[in-house]
GUBA-438085 format. One record per residue (C-alpha): residue number from 1; residue in three letters; y, x, z. Coordinates in pm, whole numbers. Each point is the difference from the previous one (the first is absolute). Layout:
// GUBA-438085
<atom nr="NUM" rest="ala" y="Y" x="X" z="Z"/>
...
***
This chain:
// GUBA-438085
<atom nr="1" rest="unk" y="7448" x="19497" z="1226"/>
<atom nr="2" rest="unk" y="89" x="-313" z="183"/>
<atom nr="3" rest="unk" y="142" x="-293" z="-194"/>
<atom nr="4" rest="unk" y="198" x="-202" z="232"/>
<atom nr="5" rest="unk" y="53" x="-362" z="7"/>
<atom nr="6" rest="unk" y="255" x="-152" z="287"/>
<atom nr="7" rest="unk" y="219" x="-247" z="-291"/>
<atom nr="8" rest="unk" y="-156" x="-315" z="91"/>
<atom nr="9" rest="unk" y="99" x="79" z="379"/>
<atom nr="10" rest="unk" y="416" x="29" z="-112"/>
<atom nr="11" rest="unk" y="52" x="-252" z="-246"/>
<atom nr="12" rest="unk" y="177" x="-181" z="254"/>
<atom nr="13" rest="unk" y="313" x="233" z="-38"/>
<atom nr="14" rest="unk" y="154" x="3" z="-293"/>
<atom nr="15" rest="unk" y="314" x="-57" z="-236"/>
<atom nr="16" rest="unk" y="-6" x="-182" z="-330"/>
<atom nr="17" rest="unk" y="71" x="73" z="-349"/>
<atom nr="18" rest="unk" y="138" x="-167" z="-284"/>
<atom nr="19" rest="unk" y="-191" x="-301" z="-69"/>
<atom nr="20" rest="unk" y="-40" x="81" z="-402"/>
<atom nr="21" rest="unk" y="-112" x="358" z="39"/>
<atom nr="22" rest="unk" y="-372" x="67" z="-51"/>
<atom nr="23" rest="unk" y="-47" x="128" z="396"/>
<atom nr="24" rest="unk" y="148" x="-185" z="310"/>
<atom nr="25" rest="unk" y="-6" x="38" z="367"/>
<atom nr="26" rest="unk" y="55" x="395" z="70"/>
<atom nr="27" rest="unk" y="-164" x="101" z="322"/>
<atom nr="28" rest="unk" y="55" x="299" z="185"/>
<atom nr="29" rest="unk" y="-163" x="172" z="270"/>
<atom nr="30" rest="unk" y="12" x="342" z="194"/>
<atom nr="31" rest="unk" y="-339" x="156" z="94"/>
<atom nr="32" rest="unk" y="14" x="249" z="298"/>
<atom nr="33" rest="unk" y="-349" x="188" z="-42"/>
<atom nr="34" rest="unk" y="-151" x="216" z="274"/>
<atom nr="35" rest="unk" y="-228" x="220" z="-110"/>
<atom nr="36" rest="unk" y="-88" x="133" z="309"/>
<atom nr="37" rest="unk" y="65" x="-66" z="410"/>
<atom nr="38" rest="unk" y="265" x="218" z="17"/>
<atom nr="39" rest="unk" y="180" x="51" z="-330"/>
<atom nr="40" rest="unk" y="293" x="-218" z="-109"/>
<atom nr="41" rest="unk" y="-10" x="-242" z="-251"/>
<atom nr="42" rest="unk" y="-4" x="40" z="-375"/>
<atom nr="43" rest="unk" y="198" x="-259" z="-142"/>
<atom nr="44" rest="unk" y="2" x="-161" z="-343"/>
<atom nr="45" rest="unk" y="106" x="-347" z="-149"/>
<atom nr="46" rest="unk" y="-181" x="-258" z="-117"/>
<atom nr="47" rest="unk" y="166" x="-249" z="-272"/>
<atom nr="48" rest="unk" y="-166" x="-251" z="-186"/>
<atom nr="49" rest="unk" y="125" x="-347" z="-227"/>
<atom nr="50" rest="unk" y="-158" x="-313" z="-38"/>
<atom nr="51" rest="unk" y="-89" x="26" z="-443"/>
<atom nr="52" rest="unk" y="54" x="-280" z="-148"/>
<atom nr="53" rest="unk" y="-91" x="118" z="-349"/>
<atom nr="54" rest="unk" y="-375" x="213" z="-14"/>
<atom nr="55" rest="unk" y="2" x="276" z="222"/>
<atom nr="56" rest="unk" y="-104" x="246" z="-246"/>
<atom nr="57" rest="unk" y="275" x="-72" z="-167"/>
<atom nr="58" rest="unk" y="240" x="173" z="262"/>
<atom nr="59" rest="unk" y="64" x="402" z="-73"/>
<atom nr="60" rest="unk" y="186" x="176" z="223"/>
<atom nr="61" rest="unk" y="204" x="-116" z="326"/>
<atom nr="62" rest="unk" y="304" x="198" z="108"/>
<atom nr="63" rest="unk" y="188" x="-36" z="328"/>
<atom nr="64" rest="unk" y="358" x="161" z="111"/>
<atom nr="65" rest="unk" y="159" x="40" z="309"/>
<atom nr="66" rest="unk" y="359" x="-162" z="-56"/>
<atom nr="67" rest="unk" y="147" x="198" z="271"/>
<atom nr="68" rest="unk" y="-133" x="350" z="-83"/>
<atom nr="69" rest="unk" y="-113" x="-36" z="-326"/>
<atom nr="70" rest="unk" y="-366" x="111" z="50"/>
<atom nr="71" rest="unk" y="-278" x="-105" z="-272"/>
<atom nr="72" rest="unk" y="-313" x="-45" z="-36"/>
<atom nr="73" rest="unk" y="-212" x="-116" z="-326"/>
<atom nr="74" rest="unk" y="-343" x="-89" z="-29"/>
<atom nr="75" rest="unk" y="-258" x="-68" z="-281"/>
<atom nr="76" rest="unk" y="-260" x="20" z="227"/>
<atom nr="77" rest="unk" y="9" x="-419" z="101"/>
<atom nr="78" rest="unk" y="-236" x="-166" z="232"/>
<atom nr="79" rest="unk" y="-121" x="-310" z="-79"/>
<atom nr="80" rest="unk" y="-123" x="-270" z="253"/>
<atom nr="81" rest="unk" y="-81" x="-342" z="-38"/>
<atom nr="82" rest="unk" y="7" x="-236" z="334"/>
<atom nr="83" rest="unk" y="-254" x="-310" z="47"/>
<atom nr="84" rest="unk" y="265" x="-231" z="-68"/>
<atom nr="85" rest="unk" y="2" x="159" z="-410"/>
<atom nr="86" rest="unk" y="334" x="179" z="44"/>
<atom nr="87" rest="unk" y="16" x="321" z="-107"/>
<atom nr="88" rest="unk" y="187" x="324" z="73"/>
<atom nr="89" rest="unk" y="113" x="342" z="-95"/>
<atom nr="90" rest="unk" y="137" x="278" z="148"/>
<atom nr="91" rest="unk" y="-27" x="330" z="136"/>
<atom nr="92" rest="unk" y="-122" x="119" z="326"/>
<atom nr="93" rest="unk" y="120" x="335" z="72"/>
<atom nr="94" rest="unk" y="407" x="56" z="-75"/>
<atom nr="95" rest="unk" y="63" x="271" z="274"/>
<atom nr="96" rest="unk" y="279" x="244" z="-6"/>
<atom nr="97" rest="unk" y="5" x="414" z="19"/>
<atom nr="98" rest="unk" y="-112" x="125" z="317"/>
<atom nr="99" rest="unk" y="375" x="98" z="137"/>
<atom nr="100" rest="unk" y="82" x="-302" z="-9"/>
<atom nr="101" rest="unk" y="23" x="-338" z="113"/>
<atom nr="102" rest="unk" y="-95" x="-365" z="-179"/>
<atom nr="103" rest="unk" y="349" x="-166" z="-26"/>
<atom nr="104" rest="unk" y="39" x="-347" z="121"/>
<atom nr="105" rest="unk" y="194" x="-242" z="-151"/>
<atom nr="106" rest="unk" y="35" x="-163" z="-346"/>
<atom nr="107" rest="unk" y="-157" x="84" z="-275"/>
<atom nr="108" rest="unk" y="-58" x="-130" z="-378"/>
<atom nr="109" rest="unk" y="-337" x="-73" z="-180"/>
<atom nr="110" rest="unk" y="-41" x="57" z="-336"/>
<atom nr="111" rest="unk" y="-320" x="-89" z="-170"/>
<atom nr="112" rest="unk" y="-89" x="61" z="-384"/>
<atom nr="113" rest="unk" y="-285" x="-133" z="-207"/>
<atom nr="114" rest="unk" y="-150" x="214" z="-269"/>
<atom nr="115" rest="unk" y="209" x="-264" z="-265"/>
<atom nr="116" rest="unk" y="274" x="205" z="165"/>
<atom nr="117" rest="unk" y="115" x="-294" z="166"/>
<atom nr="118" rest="unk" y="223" x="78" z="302"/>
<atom nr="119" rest="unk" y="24" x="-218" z="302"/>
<atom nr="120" rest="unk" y="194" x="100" z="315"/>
<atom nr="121" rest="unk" y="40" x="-132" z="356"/>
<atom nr="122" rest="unk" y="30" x="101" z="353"/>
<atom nr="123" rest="unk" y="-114" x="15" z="335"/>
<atom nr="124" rest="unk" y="109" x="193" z="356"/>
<atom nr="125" rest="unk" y="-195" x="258" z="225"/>
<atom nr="126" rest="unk" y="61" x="-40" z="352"/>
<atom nr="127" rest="unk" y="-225" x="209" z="252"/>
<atom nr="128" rest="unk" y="24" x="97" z="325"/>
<atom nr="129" rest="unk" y="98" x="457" z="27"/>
<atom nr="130" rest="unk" y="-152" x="65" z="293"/>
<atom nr="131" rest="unk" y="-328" x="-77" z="-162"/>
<atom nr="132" rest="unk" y="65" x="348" z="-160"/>
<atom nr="133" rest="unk" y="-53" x="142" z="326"/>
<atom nr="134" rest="unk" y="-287" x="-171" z="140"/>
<atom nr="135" rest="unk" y="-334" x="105" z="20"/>
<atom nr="136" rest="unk" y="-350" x="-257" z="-21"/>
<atom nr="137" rest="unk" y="-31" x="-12" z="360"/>
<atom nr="138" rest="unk" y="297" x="-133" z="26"/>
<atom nr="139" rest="unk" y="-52" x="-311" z="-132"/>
<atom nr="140" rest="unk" y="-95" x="-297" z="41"/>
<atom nr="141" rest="unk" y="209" x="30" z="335"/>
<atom nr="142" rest="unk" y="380" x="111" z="-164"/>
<atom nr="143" rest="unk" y="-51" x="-330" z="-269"/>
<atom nr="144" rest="unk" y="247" x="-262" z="214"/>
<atom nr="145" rest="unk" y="50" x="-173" z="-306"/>
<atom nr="146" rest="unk" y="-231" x="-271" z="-127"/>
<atom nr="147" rest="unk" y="-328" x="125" z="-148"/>
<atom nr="148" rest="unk" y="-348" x="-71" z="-149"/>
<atom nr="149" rest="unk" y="-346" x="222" z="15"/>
<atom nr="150" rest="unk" y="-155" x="68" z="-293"/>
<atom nr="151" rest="unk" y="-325" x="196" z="-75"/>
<atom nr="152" rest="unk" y="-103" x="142" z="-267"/>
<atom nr="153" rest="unk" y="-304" x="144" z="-112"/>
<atom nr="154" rest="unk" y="-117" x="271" z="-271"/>
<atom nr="155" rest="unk" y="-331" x="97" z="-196"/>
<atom nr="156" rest="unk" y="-178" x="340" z="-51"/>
<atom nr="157" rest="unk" y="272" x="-17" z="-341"/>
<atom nr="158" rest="unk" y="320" x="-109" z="222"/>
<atom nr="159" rest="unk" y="-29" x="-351" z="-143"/>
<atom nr="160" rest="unk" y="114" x="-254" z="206"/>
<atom nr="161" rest="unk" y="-275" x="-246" z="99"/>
<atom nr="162" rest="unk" y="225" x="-183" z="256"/>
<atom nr="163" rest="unk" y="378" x="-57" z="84"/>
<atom nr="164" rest="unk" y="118" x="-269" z="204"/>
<atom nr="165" rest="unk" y="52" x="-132" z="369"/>
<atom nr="166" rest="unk" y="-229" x="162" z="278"/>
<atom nr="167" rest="unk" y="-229" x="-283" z="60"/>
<atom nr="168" rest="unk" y="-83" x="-157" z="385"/>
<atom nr="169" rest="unk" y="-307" x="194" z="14"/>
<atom nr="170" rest="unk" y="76" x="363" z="-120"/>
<atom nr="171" rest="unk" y="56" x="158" z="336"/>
<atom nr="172" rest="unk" y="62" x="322" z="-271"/>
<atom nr="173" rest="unk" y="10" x="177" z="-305"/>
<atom nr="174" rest="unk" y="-356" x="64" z="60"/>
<atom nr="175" rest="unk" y="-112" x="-354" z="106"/>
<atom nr="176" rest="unk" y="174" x="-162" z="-327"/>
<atom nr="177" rest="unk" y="-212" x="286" z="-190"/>
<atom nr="178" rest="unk" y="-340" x="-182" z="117"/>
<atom nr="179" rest="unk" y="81" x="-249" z="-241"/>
<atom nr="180" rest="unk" y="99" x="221" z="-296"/>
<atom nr="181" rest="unk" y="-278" x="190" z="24"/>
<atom nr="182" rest="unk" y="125" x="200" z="-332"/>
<atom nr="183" rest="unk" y="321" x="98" z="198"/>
<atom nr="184" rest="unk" y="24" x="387" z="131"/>
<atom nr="185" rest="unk" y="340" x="38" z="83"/>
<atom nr="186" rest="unk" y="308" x="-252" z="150"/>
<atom nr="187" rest="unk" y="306" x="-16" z="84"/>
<atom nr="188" rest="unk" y="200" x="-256" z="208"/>
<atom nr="189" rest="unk" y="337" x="-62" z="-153"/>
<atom nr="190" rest="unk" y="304" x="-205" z="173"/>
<atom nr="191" rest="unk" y="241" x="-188" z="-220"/>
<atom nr="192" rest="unk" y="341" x="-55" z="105"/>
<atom nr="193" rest="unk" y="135" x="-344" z="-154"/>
<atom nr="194" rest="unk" y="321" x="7" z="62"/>
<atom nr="195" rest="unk" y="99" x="367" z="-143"/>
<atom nr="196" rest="unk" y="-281" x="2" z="-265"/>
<atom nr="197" rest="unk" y="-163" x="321" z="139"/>
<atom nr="198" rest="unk" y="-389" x="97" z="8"/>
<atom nr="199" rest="unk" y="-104" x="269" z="352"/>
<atom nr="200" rest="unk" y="-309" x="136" z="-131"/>
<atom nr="201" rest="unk" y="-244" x="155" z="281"/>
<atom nr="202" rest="unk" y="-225" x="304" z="-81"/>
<atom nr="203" rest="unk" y="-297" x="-76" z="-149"/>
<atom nr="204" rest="unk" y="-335" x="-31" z="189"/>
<atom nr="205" rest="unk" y="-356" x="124" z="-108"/>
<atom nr="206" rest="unk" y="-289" x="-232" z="80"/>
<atom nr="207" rest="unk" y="-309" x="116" z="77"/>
<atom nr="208" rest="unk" y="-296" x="-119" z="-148"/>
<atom nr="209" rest="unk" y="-399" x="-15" z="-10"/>
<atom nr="210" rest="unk" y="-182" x="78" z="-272"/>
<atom nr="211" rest="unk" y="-100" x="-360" z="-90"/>
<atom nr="212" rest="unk" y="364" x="-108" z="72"/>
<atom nr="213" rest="unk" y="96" x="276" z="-316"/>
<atom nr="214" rest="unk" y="-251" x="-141" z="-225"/>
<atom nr="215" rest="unk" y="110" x="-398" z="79"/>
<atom nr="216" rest="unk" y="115" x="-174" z="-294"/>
<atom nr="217" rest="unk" y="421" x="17" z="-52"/>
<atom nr="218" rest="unk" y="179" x="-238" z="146"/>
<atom nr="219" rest="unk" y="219" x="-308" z="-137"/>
<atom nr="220" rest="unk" y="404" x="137" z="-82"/>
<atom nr="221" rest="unk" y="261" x="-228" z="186"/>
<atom nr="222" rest="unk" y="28" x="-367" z="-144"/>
<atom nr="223" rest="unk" y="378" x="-4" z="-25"/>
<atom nr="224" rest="unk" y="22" x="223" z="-294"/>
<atom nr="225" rest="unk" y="-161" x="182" z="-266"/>
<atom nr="226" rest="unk" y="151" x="347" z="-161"/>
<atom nr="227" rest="unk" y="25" x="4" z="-351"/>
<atom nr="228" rest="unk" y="111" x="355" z="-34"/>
<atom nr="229" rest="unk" y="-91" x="346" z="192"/>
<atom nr="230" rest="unk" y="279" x="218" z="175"/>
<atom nr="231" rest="unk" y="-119" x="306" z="137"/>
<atom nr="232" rest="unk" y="230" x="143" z="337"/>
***
C-alpha cells in the first residue's frame, strides 16, 4: 500500500471557487503511472480544494464530466496540510473503466460536509493522448514541454519519507536514498506545469546492508504533513 503525496507539487494550477463556500481553489491533476518498463500507463485523477472550514468536516466529493456525463463520488477524502497552515482535501485516485478513456475537458466539483452542506465548483483536465501510448523509457526524452524532476521516496510500509525537487547532489534514486536511510523504494516523478499532469517512472528497489536496515527512520518531507491515510 503506497500512500501518495504529489499536491504540494500542483497547487500552482488551479481554478477558484466561490469565495463564501467552505472549500476554494479546486486543483486538478492527471497521474500517468507506469508500473512497469514496458506497460502503459494507468491513469487516475487527482482533485483536491483548499478547506476553509475544518477538514473533517468535508464528506464526500463528487466530480462530473460535463461533456459525457461521467461521475465519480468519494467518501474516502485525503487530507493534507502544507507548511504555510493551508489545508486540503480531496481524492487521489478518480480513474475510469478499463475500456475507456479519462475525458478531458470541463468538469463540476461538488463537495458536501456531513451538515449536508453542498458546495460546488469547477475545474478543466487537459492532458496530452499520446501519453496513453508511451512507455517509461520513453520519457524524459518525448516531454518538449516545460517540466520539473521530482523524487520521491517510500518506507518498508509505502510511506512517503520524501517528495520534492531532486537535489544538486543526488546523481540517483539511490544516491538521494543515502540520506533517507529508512527509504527502500523510489520513484522519480516529472510534473508538467502547464497541463497539470504527473509521468510517474517505475519504482526502484534499493539495496541495503544490514546496518543500513536497522538505521533509525528518516525525517518525512518539510513541506507537508498528512493528516489522513489513503491506501492505492
Amino acid at each position: 500500500m503506497r500512500k501518495f503525496f504529489l499536491l504540494s507539487a500542483v497547487l500552482l494550477f488551479f481554478s477558484c471557487a466561490d469565495n463564501d463556500a467552505n472549500v476554494t481553489n479546486v486543483t486538478a491533476f492527471t497521474v500517468f503511472d507506469f508500473k512497469t518498463e514496458d506497460s502503459k500507463p494507468e491513469v487516475r485523477l487527482s482533485v483536491f480544494a483548499e478547506a476553509l472550514s475544518p477538514v473533517e468536516r468535508g464528506q464526500s466529493i463528487t466530480i462530473i464530466n460535463n461533456d459525457t456525463g461521467l461521475s465519480w463520488k468519494s467518501k474516502n477524502l485525503r487530507k493534507v496540510s502544507e507548511s504555510s497552515k493551508k489545508k486540503w482535501t480531496g481524492f487521489d485516485s478518480f480513474v475510469v473503466p478499463s475500456n475507456m478513456v479519462l475525458p478531458q475537458g470541463a468538469y463540476t466539483f461538488y463537495y458536501e460536509d456531513y451538515a449536508e452542506n453542498t458546495f460546488e465548483s469547477s475545474f478543466r483536465v487537459s492532458y496530452n493522448s499520446a501519453f496513453l501510448d508511451y512507455k517509461a523509457s520513453d520519457f524524459p526524452e518525448k516531454l518538449s514541454v516545460i517540466k520539473t524532476e521530482k523524487y520521491v521516496l517510500y518506507n518498508a510500509n509505502g510511506e512517503t519519507v520524501y517528495y520534492g525537487d531532486k537535489k544538486k547532489n543526488w546523481s540517483s534514486l539511490e544516491t538521494a536514498s543515502a540520506e533517507y536511510t529508512s527509504a527502500v523504494t523510489g520513484r522519480i516523478c516529472w510534473y508538467l506545469p502547464s497541463g497539470g499532469s504527473i509521468i510517474m517512472l517505475p519504482p526502484v528497489e534499493f539495496k541495503r546492508t544490514v546496518s543500513q536496515s536497522k538505521a533509525t527512520a528518516s525525517p518525512v518531507d518539510e513541506d507537508y504533513e498528512d493528516d489522513d491515510e489513503f491506501d492505492d
